[in-house]
C-alpha positions as a Markdown table, in Angstrom:
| # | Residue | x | y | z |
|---|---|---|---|---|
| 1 | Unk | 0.0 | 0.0 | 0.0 |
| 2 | Unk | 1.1 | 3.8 | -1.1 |
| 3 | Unk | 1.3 | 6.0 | 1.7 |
| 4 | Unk | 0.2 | 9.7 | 0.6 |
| 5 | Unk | 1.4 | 12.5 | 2.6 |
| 6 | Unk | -0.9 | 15.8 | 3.3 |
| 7 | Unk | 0.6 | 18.8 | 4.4 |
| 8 | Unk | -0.9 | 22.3 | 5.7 |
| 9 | Unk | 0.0 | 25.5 | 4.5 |
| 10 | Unk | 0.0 | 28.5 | 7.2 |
| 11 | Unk | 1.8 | 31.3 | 4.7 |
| 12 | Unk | 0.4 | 33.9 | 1.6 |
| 13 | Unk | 3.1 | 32.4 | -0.7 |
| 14 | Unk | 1.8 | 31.2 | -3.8 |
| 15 | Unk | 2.1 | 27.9 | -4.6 |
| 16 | Unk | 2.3 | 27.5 | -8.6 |
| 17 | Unk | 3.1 | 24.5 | -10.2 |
| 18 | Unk | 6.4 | 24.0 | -11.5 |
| 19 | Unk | 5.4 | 21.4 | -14.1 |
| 20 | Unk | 2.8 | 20.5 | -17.1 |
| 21 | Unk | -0.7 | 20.8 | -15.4 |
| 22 | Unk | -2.2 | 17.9 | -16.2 |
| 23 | Unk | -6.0 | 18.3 | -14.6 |
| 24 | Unk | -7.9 | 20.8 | -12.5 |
| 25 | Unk | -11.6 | 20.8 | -11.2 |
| 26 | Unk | -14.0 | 23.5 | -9.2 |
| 27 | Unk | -16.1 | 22.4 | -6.5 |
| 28 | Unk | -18.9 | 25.2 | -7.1 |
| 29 | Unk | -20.5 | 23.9 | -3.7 |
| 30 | Unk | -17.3 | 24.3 | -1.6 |
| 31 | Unk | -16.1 | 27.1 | -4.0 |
| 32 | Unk | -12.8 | 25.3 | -4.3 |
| 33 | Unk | -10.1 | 24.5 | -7.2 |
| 34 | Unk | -7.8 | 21.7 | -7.2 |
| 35 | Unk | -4.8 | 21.1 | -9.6 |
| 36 | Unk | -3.2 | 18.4 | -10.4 |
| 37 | Unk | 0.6 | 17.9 | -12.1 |
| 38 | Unk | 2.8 | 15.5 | -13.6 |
| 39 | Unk | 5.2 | 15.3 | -10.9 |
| 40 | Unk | 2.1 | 13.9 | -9.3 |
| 41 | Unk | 1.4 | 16.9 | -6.6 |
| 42 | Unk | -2.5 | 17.6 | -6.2 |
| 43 | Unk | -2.8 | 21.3 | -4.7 |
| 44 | Unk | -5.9 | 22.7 | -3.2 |
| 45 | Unk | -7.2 | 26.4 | -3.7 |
| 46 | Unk | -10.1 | 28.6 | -2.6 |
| 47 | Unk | -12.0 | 31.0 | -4.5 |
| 48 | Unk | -9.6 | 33.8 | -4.3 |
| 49 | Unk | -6.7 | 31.0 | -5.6 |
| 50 | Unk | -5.3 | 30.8 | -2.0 |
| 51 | Unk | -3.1 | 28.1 | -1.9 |
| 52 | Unk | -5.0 | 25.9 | 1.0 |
| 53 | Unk | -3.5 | 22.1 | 0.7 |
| 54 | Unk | -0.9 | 19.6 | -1.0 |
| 55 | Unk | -1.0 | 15.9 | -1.7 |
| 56 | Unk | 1.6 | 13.9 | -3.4 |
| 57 | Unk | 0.8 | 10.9 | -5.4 |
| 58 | Unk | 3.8 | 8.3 | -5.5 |
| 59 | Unk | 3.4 | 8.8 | -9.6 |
| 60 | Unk | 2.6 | 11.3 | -12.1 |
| 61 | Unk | -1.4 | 12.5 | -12.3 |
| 62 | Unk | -3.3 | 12.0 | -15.1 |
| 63 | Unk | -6.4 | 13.8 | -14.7 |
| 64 | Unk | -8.3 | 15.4 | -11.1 |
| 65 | Unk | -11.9 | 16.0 | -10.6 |
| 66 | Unk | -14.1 | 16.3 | -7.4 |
| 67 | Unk | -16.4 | 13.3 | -7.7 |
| 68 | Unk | -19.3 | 14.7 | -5.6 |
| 69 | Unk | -20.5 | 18.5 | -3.8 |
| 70 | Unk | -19.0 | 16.6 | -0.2 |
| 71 | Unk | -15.4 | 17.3 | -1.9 |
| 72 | Unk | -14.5 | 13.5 | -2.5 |
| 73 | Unk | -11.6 | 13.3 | -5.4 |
| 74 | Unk | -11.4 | 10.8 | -8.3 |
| 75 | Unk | -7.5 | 10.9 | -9.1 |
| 76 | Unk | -6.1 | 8.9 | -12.0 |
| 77 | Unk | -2.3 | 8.3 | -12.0 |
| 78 | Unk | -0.2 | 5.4 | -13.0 |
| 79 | Unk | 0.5 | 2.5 | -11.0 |
């Protein structure tokens, strides 16, 4: 099993991706945007592109989307 790691950011930096962008979603309900690269980081925003959350796949991302209005994520990446 592939452990994920989630970390919390407490700054105003930007956090732009620094790779192809290879999906990205908004959750109209939660008024949220997430990203997702081929380095395999998925990053969370708000609605004023605040830079909220990180996860990082063990692989590259092939596509993101929010699944449902409760915020659930479909991620597709290799392996």
């Amino acid at each position: 099993m592939t452990r994920l790691t989630l970390s919390w950011v407490d700054t105003e930096k930007i956090r732009e991706h620094d790779c192809n962008v290879t999906g990205s979603d908004y959750n109209t309900n939660l008024q949220m945007l997430v990203t997702s690269d081929e380095k395999g980081f998925i990053r969370l925003w708000n609605h004023n592109k605040k830079y909220l959350r990180e996860i990082q796949m063990p692989t590259a991302c092939d596509s993101i989307c929010f699944r449902n209005p409760r915020g659930d994520l479909l991620v597709s990446h290799s392996n």
